[in-house]
N, C-alpha and C positions, 0 to 999 in steps of 0.2 A: 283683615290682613294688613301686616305693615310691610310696603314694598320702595323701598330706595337704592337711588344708585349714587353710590362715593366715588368721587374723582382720585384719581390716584396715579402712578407711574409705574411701568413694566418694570420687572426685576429683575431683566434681563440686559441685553447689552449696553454701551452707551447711547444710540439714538435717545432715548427719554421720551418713548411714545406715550400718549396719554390715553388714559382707559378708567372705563369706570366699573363698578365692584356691584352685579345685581344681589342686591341682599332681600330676601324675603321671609318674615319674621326671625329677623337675626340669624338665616343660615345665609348662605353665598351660594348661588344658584345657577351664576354666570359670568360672563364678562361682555364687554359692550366698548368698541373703540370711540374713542371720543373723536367727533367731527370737526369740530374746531380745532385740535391742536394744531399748530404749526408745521409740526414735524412728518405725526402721522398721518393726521390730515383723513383720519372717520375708518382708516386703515389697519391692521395690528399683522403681522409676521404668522407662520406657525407658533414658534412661541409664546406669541404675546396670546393669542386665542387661548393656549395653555396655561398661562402665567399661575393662576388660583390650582390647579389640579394636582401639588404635591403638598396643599394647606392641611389635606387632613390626613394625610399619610398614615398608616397604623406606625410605619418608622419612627413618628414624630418622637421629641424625648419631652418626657412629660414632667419630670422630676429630675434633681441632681445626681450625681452619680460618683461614688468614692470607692476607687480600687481597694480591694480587697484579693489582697493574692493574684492569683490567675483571675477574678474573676471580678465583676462592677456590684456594687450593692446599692439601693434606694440612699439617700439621704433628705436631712430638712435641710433650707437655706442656711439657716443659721451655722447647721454644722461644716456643710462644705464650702460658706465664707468664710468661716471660722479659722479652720482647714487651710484656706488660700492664704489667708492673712496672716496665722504662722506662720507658714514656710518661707513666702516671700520677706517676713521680716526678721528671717533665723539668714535667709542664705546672704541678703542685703547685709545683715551684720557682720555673719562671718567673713566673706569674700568680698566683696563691696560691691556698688551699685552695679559693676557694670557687669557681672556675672546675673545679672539678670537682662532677659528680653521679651518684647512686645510686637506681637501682630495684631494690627488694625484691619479693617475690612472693607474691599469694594463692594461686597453687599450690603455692607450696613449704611446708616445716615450719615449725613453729613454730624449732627450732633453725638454720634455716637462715636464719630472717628478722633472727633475734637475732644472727649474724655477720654479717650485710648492715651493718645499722648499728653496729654495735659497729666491723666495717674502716672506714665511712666515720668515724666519728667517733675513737675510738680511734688510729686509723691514718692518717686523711688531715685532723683535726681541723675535718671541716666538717658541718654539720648537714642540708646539701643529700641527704637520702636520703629517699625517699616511695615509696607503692606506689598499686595501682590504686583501694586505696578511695577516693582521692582523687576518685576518680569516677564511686562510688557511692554511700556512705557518709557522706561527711566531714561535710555537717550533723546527719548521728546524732550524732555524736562531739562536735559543738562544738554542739548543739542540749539534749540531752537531758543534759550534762556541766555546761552553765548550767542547768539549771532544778533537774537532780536530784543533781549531782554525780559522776554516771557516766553513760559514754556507750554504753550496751550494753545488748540486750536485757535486759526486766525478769523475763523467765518463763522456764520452761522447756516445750519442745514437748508432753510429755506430760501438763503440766497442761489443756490446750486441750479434750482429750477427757475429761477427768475431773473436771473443774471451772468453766470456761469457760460461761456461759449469755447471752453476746450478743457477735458480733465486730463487730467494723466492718472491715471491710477499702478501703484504698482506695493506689492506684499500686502495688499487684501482682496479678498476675497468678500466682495462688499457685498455682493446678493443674498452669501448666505448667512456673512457674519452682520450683517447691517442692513438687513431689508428693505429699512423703509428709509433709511437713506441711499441706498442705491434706487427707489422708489422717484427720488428728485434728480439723480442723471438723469435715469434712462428718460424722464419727462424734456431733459434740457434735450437730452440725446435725436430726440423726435422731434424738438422748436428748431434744428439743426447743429448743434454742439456736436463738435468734434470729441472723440473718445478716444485715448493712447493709453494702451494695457501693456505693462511690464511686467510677467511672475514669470518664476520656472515651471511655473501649472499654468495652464490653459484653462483658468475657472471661469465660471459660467460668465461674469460681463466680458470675458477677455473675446469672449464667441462674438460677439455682440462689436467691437473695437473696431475702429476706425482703421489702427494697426495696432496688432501686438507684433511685440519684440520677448521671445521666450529664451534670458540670460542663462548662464552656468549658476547655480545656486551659492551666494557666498563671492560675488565679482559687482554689488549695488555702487560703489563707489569709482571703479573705472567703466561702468554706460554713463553713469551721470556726470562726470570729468567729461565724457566724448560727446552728450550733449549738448554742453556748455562749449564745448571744442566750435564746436560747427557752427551757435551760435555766434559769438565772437568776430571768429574767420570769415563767417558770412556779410556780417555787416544787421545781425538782428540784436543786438544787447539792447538794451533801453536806458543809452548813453546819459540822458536827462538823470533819468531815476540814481544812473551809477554816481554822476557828481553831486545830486542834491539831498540825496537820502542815504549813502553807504559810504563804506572806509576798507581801505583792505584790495581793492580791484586789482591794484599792480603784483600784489602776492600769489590773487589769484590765477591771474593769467602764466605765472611762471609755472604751475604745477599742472595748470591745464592744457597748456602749448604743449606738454608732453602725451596725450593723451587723441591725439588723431584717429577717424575711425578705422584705419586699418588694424591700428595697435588694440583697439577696443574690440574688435573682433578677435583678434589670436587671444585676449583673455579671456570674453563671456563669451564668445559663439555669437554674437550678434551680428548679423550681414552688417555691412557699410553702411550700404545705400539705404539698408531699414533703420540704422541707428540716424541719418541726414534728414532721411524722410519725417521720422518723428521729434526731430529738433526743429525741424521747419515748421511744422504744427503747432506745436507747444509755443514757439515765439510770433506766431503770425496771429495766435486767435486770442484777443485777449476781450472781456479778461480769464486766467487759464488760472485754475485750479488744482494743485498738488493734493490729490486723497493718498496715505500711507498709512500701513497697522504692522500686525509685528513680522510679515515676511522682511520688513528692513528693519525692525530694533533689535530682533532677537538674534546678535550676532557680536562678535567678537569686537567687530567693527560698528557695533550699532550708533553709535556717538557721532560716530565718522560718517554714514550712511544720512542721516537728518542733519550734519552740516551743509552735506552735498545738495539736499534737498533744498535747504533755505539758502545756499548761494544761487542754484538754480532758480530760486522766484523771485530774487533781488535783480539779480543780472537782467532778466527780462520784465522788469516792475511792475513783477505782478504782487503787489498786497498794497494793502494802505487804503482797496476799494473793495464796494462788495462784489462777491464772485470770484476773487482772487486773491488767492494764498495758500498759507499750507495746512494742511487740515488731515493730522491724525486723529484717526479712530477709535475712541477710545472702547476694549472689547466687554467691561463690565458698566451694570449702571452706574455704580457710582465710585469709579478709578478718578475721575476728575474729580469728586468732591475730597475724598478721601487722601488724594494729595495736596487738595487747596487748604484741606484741615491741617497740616502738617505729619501727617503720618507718615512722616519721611526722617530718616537718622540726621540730616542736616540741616532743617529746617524749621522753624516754627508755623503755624496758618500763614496759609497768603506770602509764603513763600520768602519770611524772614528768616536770615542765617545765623543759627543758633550761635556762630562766631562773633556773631556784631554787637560790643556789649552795649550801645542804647535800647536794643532791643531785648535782652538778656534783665535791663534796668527795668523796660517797662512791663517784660512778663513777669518778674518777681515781683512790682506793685501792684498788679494785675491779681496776682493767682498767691498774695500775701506770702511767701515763700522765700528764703533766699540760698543762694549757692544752687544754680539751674547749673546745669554743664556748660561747658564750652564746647568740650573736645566731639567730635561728629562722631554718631553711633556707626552699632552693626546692621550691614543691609540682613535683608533675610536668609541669603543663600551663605553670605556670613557667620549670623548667628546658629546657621545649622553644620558649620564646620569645627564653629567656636565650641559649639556641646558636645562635638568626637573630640575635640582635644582636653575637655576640662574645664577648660574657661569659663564659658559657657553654663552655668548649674542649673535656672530656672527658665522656665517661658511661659506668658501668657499667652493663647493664638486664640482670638477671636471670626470666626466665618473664614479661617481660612484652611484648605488639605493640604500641606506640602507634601506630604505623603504620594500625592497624584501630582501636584503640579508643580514642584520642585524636579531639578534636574537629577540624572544619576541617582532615581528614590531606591535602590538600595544600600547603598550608601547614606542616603538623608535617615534611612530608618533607622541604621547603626549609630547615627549620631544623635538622633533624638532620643533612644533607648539609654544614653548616657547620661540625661540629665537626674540629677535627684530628683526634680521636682517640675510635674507637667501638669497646664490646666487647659482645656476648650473649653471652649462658649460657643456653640453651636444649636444647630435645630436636628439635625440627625447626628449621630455616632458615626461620623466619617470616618476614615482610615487613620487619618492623624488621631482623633479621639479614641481610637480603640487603644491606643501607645498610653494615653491620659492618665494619671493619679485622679484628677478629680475633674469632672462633665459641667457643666454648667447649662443650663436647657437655656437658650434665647426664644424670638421671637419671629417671627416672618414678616416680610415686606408690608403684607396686608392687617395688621397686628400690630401696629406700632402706627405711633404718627411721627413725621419726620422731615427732612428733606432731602433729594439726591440731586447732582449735579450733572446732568447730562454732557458730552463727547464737547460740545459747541458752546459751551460754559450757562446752560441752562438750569439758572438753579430753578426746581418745582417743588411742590409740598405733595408727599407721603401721608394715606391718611387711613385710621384706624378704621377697620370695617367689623371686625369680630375679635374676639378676645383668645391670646394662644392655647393653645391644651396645658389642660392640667395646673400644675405648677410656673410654666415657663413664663419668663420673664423677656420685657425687652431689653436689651444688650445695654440701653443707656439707664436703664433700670439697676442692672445687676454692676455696673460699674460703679453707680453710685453707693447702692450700698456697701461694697466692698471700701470704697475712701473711707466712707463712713467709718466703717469698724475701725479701719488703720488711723482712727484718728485724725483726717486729713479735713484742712478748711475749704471751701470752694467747690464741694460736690451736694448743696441742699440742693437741688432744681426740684421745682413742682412741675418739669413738662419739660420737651424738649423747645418750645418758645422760648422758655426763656435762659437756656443754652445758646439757642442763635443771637439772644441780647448780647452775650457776650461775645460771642463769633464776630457779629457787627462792633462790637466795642476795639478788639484787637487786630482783627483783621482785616487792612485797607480798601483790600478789593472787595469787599462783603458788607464795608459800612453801611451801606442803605439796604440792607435786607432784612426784613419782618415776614413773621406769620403776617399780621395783617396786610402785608403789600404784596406779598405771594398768593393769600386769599382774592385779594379785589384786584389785581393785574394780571395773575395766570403762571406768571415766570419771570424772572431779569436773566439778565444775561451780565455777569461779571469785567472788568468790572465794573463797580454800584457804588463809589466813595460816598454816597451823601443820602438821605433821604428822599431829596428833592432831585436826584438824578435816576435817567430814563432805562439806565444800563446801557452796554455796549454790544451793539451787531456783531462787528466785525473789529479787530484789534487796527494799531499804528497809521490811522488814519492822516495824518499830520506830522507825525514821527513813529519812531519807536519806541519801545518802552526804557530803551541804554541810549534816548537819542538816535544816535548813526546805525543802521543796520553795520555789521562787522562782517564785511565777506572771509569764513574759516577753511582754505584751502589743507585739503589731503590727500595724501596719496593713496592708490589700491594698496591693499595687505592681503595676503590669503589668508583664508579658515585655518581658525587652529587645530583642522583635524582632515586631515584629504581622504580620500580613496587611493588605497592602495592595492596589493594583490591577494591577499587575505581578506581584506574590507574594499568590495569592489566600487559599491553604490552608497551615494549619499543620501542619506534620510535626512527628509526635510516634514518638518510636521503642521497642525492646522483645524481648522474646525469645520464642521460638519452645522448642515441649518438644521437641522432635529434635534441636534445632543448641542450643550454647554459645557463648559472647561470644564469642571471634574465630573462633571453629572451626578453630584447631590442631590440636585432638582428635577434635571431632566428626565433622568431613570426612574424616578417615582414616578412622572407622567404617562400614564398608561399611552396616550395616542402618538409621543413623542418617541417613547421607547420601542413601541409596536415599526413605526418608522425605518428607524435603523438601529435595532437591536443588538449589534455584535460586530465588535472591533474588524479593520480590513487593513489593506497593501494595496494599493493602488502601484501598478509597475506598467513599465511601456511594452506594447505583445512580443518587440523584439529580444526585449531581455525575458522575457519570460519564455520565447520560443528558445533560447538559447539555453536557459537552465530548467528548460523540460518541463515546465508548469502547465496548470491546466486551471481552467476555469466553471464551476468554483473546487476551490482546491483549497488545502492547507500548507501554507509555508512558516518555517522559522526563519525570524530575523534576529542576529548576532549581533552586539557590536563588543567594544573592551571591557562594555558594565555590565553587560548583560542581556539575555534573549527573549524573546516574547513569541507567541505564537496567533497566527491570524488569517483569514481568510485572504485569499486572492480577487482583487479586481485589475482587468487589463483596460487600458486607456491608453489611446495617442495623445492624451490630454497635458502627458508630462512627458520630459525628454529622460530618451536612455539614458541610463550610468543615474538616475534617480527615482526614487522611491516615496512615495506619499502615506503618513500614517494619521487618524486623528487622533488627539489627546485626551479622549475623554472614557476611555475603557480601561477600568483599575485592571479589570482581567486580563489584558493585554498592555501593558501602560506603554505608551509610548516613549516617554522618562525614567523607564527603568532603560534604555539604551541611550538616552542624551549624554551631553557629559558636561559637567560644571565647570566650562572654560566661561571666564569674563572678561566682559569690556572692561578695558581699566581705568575708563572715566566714571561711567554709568552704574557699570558692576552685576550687571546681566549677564545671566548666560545664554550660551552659542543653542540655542533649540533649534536653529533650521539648519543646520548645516553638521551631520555628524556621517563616520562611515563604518559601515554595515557590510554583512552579508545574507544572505538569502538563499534559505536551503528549501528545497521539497519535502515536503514530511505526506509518506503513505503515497506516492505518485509512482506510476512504473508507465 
């Protein structure tokens, strides 16, 4: 018997727990958390125990797949690259580059994210490639990128428990979207770290809080103005830190003197005395910690939300040390690598601006190539507006459903139905791929070798444990050959090693990263300029990354969509620790889906005593896009006049009621904040 265990990374959320793959004569028989990681620390989530148990799915896609009428028929590679590499070079001709678009993936590699856009741009010369941080993330990136110079966590996970003595946590829901890093509070939480829980849900660490403060959904920017209000006025700023390290204080104080906590109550609902109480914590225990996920990005105002955030940790100096700073969560494993590749409309790897033409110089001696774009692409909720109007003609989407996790998806489905020309690269025939021309079978996590980039800029190596079903190929596989056909220089790779040669050749923060240095060290932490450097803990130790931190004062705005007398309650939506964002993976997990099997409405008992509900019962939820239906759960866990759904039930999607309102820096849509109504269905 040959029995081994392969180190490998969950393929799940951003923590970047480590695990290893029990293989016994070439089948996979197990999973086993790794003791030494950092992170997980010999630990793994429900998830993670699950991670291998949707590998052999009968769903799996085993071969290509080329619409035929109403219906999918078998294909060879040959034919359905063939296939791709017509069409995209019919519609490139006729209409030009930019009617074509490209989705990269936070499930896939870092290597694989890096040929996603290198074909679009490289090869079809247009900047239209984005992935799903766009819609979760994107005001981290453009939020915390203006204040501090970079847009990425500040810390590393294992400082939280070793040095961390106040978090604030607010728009995650870290126990169940982040396990095992809510695994290192609750550890600080018990060494005596103070805990301040800000949601409009009462989730499970919030139980747990020191204090929670539970705001009006869609008001992140006047508590966090208030405070900062009380710090100030108190006499707690970390006046040192304001003159030696930041710029901007006299701006900020003009917009925040308006924002007192009386005035911060009449907007969130937040008492006074518990908005002074939790500004006194936050500036007394340092060093203090900002944890945030998408209850604050997914919002109109998300750009504005993660200013508030990083003026808040400058003003009381908190970063520069370990234990303190801001530290969004990133929700997939690898959302952080997949934007450090540049799978973003505006950027190249490591976060060069496709507008800067020495960098424009060095990618086209780079990637032998010339005429790269200037002009900044389409985000994704863009490019699926741009294929209702025309513009729009083709799309690649590699690992990702917009179908589920796009806003307003009836509407996304009327515009993807518009294009001439659609291809997925996927592992099952998800929702998007069923709309598809032609399938492309990928590979799974445990099926490829690779690397992913953990929340805390943890880059790890991905490592091949069995080989995919059938025909399927891995994603950096089938990209290659497809350059190939189109004639394209720059895509021979024998491996994804030596993809990251190049990765490290172009990209600054990633210079010193190897297969071999990720074999014999375990991980770096970005960034990594040089071979001979150690990586980076925690960021802005000595400065920032723009020099001066920039304090970016703003004012409250309200949601672009209120409660009215037709749409009483605001839906706010979220995830669930059993299921993952669309549940591709999840739903195939038999003990994940046994779990929690079937979409809900989480509502507070008074609203539900009011509109006559019962528990369990069935309720419809209305908004202006459209209704879904779902089970009842009553909880005081959230405040009346709001309503809780998760997002990972195509049956019930909770995206066919969002609506496609966006930040207009970011370009996100509003997912926490929309208004609804709420009918009984069959209740007397």
């Amino acid at each position: 018997m040959d029995y081994r265990n392969i180190l490998t990374v969950c393929p799940y959320c951003g923590a970047g727990c480590g695990l290893y793959l029990q293989m016994l004569d070439g089948e996979m028989v197990g999973v086993l958390p790794a003791k030494e990681h950092p992170v997980s620390q010999g630990k793994l989530c429900i998830k993670g125990w699950n991670a291998a148990a949707f590998l052999r799915h009968p769903d799996r896609l085993p071969r290509p797949l080329i619409r035929q009428g109403e219906r999918f028929q078998e294909a060879s590679w040959e034919e359905a690259l063939r296939l791709v590499a017509e069409q995209f070079r019919r519609i490139s001709s006729r209409y030009g580059p930019e009617a074509l678009g490209f989705l990269a993936s936070a499930k896939c590699t870092n290597e694989e994210n890096y040929l996603m856009q290198k074909l679009a741009r490289a090869g079809f010369k247009t900047n239209n490639v984005d992935h799903c941080a766009r819609l979760c993330h994107a005001p981290t990136v453009a939020g915390l990128a203006a204040a501090f110079g970079s847009g990425a966590m500040t810390n590393s996970t294992p400082e939280f428990s070793q040095h961390t003595r106040c978090f604030l946590i607010t728009g995650s829901n870290t126990t169940e979207g982040h396990p095992l890093i809510a695994s290192h509070i609750l550890k600080a939480k018990q060494q005596g770290a103070k805990l301040i829980v800000i949601d409009p849900r009462q989730v499970q660490i919030g139980r747990l809080a020191d204090i929670y403060l539970c705001p009006q959904p869609g008001t992140d920017v006047a508590w966090l103005n208030g405070l900062m209000y009380v710090i100030i006025t108190e006499g707690l700023a970390d006046q040192q830190f304001i003159q030696t390290r930041t710029e901007g204080f006299d701006q900020l104080w003009e917009v925040v003197q308006q924002y007192p906590p009386d005035r911060v109550a009449q907007i969130t609902g937040i008492p006074a005395a518990q908005l002074q109480t939790a500004a006194r914590m936050y500036a007394q225990n340092k060093p203090a910690a900002i944890i945030y996920a998408m209850g604050i990005t997914q919002h109109t105002t998300g750009t504005d939300n993660v200013k508030c955030i990083a003026n808040l940790a400058m003003l009381t100096g908190n970063l520069g040390i370990a234990g303190a700073g801001v530290n969004p969560l990133r929700g997939q494993n690898n959302v952080q690598g997949a934007c450090d590749m540049g799978a973003l409309p505006n950027v190249y790897p490591a976060y060069q601006p496709v507008s800067a033409p020495e960098v424009k110089a060095k990618l086209e001696a780079a990637w032998q190539v010339e005429g790269l774009p200037e002009q900044i692409g389409l985000t994704v909720v863009e490019m699926i507006h741009a294929a209702g109007q025309g513009n729009l003609r083709a799309m690649y989407i590699m690992a990702e459903n917009p179908l589920l996790s796009d806003p307003d998806i009836h509407d996304a489905r009327q515009c993807l139905e518009q294009l001439e020309f659609l291809v997925v690269q996927d592992i099952f025939l998800s929702e998007t791929a069923q709309l598809a021309d032609v399938v492309l079978p990928g590979a799974a996590w445990a099926e490829k070798d690779g690397t992913f980039t953990a929340t805390d800029r943890r880059i790890q190596r991905v490592r091949k444990a069995l080989p995919p079903p059938g025909e399927a190929k891995a994603d950096w596989e089938i990209i290659c050959l497809l350059a190939q056909r189109l004639g394209l220089r720059g895509f021979d790779f024998a491996g994804p090693a030596q993809i990251m040669e190049e990765v490290a050749r172009l990209a600054p923060s990633y210079g010193g990263v190897s297969y071999e240095r990720l074999d014999r060290e375990g991980f770096l932490q970005w960034p990594v300029p040089s071979p001979d450097h150690p990586g980076t803990p925690y960021l802005h130790k000595e400065k920032f990354t723009r020099g001066l931190g920039r304090f970016l004062p703003v004012h409250f705005q309200e949601a672009a969509e209120l409660p009215d007398e037709e749409y009483p309650f605001i839906l706010t939506t979220g995830r669930s620790i059993f299921q993952f964002h669309t549940g591709t993976m999840t739903r195939r997990s038999p003990k994940l889906e046994q779990e929690a099997p079937e979409p809900y409405i989480e509502i507070h008992p008074e609203d539900a005593s009011r509109l006559g509900l019962k528990m369990p019962g069935k309720v419809r939820v209305i908004s202006r896009r459209g209704q879904i239906e779902l089970t009842t759960r009553f909880t005081e866990q959230i405040r009346p006049g709001v309503v809780f759904i998760p997002f990972h039930y195509a049956e019930a999607a909770a995206n066919a009621l969002t609506q496609a309102a966006l930040d207009p820096v970011a370009k996100i849509p509003e997912y926490k904040v929309c208004a609804v109504r709420v009918e009984p269905i069959g209740q007397s």
